[in-house]
C-alpha positions in Angstrom: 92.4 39.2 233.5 94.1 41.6 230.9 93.0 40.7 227.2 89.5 39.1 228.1 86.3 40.6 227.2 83.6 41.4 229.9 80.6 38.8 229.7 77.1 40.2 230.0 75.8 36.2 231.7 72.5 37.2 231.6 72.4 38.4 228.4 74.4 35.4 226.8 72.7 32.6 228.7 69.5 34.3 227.7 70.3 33.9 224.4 72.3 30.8 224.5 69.1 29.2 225.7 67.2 30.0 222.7 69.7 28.3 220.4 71.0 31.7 219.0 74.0 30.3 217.4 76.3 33.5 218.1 75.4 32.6 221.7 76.0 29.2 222.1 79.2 29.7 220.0 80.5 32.0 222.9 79.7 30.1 225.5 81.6 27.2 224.3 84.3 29.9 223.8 84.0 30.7 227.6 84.3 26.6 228.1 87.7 26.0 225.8 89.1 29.4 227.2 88.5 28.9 230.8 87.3 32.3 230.8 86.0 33.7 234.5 83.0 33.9 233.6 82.2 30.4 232.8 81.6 29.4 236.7 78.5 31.6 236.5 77.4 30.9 233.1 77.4 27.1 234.2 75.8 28.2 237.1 73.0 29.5 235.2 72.6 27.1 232.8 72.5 23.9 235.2 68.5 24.3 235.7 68.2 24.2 231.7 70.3 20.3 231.8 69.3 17.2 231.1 66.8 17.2 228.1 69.3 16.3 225.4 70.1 12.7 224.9 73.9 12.5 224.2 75.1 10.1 221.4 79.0 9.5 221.8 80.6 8.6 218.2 83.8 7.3 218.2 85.7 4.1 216.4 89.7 4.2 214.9 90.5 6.7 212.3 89.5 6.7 209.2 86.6 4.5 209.9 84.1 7.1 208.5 83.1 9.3 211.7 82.1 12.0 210.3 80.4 10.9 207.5 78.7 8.6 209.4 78.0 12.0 211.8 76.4 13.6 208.7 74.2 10.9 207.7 73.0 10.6 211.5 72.0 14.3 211.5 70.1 13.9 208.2 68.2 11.2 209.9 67.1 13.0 213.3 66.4 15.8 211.2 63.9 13.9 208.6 62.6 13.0 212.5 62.5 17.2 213.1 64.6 16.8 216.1 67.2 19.5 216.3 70.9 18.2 216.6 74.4 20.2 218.3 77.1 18.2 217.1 80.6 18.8 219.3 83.4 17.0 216.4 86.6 16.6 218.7 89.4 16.8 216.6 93.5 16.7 217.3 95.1 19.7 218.3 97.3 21.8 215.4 100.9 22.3 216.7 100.8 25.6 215.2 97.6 27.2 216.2 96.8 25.1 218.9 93.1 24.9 217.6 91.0 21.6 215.8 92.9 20.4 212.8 90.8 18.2 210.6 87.9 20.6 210.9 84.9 18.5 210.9 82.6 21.4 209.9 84.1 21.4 205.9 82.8 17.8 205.6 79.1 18.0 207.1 79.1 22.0 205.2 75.9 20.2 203.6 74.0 21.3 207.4 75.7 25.0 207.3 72.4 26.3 206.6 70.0 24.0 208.5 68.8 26.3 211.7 68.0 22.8 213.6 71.6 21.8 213.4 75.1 23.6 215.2 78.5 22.0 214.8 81.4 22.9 216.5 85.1 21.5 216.5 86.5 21.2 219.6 90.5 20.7 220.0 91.7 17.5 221.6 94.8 19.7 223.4 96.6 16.6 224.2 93.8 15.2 225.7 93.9 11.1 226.2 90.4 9.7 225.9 89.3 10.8 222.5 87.9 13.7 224.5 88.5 17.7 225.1 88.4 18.0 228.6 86.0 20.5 227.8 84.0 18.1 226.0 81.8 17.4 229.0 80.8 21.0 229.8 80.4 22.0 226.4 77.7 19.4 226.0 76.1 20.6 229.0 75.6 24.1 227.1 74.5 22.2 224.1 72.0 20.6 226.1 71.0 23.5 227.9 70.6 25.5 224.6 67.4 23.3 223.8 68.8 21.0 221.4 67.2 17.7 221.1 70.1 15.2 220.4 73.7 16.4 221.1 76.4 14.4 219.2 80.0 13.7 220.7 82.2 12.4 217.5 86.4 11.7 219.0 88.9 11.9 217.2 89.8 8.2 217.4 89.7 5.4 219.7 92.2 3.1 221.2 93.2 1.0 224.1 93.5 4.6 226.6 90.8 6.0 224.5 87.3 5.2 225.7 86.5 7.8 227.3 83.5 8.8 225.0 81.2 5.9 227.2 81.5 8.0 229.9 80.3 11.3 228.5 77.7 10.0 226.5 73.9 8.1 226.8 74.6 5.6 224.3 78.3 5.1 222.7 78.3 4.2 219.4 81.2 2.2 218.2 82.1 2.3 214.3 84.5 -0.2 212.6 85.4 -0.8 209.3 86.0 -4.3 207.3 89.6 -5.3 206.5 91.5 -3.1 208.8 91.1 -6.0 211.5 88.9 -4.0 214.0 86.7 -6.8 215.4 90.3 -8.1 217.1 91.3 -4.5 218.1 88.0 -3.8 219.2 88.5 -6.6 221.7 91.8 -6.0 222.8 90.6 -2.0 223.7 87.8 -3.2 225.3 86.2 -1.3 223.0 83.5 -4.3 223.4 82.6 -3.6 226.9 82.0 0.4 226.1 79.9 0.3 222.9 76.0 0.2 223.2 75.4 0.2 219.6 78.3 -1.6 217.3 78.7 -0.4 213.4 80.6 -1.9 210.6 80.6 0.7 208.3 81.5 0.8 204.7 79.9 -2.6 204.8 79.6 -2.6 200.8 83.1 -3.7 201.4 85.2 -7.1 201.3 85.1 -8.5 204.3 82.3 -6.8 206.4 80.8 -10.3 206.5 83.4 -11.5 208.4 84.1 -8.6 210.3 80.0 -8.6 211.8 80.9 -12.5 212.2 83.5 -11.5 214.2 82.3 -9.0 216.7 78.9 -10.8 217.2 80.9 -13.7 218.0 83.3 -11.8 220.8 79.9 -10.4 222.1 78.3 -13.1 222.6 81.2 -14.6 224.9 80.2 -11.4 227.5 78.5 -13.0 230.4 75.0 -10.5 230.0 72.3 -10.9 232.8 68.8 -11.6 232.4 66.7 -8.8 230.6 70.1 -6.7 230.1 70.8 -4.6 226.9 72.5 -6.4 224.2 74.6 -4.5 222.0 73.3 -4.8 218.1 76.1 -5.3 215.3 74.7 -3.2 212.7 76.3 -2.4 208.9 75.8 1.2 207.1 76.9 2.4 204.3 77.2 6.2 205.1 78.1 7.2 201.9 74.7 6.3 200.6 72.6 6.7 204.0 72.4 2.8 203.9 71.7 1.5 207.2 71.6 5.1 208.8 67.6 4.6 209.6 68.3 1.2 212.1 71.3 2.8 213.5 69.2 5.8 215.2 66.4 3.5 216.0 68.8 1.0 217.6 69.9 4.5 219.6 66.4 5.3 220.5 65.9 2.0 221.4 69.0 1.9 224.0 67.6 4.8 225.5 64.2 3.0 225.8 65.6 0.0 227.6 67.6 2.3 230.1 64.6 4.0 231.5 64.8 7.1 233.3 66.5 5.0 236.0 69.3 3.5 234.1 69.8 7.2 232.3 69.7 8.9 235.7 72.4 6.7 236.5 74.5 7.0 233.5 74.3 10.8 234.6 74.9 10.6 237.9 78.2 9.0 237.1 79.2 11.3 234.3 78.8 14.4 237.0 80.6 12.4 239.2 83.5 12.8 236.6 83.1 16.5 236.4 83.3 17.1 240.0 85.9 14.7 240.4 88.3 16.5 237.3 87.2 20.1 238.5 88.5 19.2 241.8 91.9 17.9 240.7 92.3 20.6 238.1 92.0 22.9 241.4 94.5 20.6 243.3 97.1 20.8 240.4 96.6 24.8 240.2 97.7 25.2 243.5 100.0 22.6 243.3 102.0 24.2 240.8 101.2 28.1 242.7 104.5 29.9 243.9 105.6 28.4 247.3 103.5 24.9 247.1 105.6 24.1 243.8 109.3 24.6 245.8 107.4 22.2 248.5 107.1 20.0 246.3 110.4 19.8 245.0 112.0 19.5 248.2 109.9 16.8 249.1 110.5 15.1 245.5 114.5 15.2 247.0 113.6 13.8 250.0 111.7 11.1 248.1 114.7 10.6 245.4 116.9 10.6 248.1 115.2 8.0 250.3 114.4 10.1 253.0 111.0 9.9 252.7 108.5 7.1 250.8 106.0 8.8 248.2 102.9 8.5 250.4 104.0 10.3 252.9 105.1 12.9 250.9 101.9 13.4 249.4 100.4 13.5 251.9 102.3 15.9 253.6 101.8 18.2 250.2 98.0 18.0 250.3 97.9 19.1 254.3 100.3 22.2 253.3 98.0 23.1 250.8 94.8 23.7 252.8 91.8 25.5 251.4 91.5 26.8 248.9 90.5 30.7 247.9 86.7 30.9 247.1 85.3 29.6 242.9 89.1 28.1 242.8 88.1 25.8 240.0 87.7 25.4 236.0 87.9 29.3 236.1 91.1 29.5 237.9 92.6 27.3 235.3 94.4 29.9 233.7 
């Protein structure tokens, strides 16, 4: 395509596999940009998966994410593990790129070689998530780092998306803003493996740990299953940082490779599935198959014909597709 730079993929994955920054940086470009290269960058990076334990951070704003991001980092590092950290931020309206910038508030690991950050723009995105979250942290991982953090850019009652891309989900509240009731009504309960009230040298973060142990604790949980911890940090000060990564080394423990080989499983499952419909809705929207599917639409409106039939009438007029249609295709 006009515009787009050639991609030496040997050369890059190469180099994106020893954690040279410049590298890994462009082939998270090649994942936000859709860029047709990526298919075979993926393609050679899959062998290098599956090392990296992901750590999803999410909770509402101004709960302390990224500070509580920071602190983590400082801890794994004082461990000399090596951490990527992808801080998915909402999209600017002018620029169309991350807005709050997560990188000028942990600037204090800039310099640290063991530690990348990268914002990633939420583009609209329901779920907390990029939809290029997913496969960015597959470079991440394949790029040798030891722990790749996932910090959204918020949570709410469509936003939980985060448990599905990560390990372990970490869930971060804050006293007084009534988050042990909203964590319940988002089912922000069911998702979390670790639970944090942060800024607990607050009023209120007595109540507030009351409160979600409490809600937990009505969960029916079988026999020998993992029990989410309510813990409290302070992540201005680094209080309580220490038990929070040892509560998430400890959730990884109790899910075994089994239970982690399962939690993968279904998180692939998610990338084929959304590769698949990105595909569909390409071709969909492609010259001739997007008139079809307005003149079905009247027949539909019209009640000619009901909406299942229609559909399916669209998806056999499709048929198959041209060879690598896919993430690359996207635009």
């Amino acid at each position: 395509m006009a515009g787009r730079r050639e991609v030496d993929v040997p050369s890059l994955v190469a180099a994106a596999r020893e954690a040279h920054p410049r590298a890994v940086a462009r082939a998270l470009s090649l994942v936000e940009d859709a860029h047709p290269a990526l298919r075979e960058v993926m393609a050679a990076l899959a062998p290098h998966t599956g090392r990296a334990h992901v750590v999803g951070l999410t909770g509402p704003p101004g709960v302390g994410k990224s500070t509580t991001t920071s602190a983590v980092i400082s801890a794994y590092r004082r461990q000399g593990l090596t951490v990527a950290v992808l801080a998915v931020d909402p999209t600017s309206p002018f620029s169309g790129g991350a807005l709050l910038g997560d990188r000028v508030r942990m600037g204090e690991h800039a310099s640290d070689r063991g530690v990348f950050i990268r914002s990633m723009a939420s583009r609209g995105h329901l779920g907390g998530l990029s939809w290029a979250a997913p496969h960015a942290a597959r470079v991440l991982d394949a790029a040798g780092f030891d722990v790749v953090l996932l910090e959204t850019v918020g949570v709410g009652q469509s936003e939980v998306e985060v448990a599905g891309t990560a390990d372990t989900t970490v869930v971060l509240v804050a006293p007084g803003m009534g988050d042990g009731v909203q964590a319940a009504k988002a089912g922000i309960l069911e998702v979390a493996d670790v639970l944090v009230v942060n800024q607990a040298d607050r009023p209120g973060a007595d109540r507030t740990v009351r409160d979600l142990r409490g809600a937990l604790a009505l969960g029916a949980r079988a026999e020998g299953e993992w029990r989410t911890p309510v813990l409290r940090t302070v992540a201005t000060t680094g209080e309580g940082v220490d038990a929070l990564v040892a509560a998430v080394a400890a959730h990884r423990d109790a899910l075994g490779p089994a239970g982690l080989l399962a939690r993968r499983r279904h998180r692939a499952a998610r990338e084929v599935e959304a590769l698949a419909l990105d595909a569909v809705r390409a071709r969909i929207g492609g010259v001739g198959a997007g008139d079809r599917l307005n003149r079905l639409a009247a027949a539909v409106a019209a009640g000619a014909l009901d909406p299942h039939t229609a559909a399916e009438r669209l998806v056999a007029a499709l048929g198959p597709g041209p060879p690598g249609e896919g993430l690359s295709a996207r635009r």
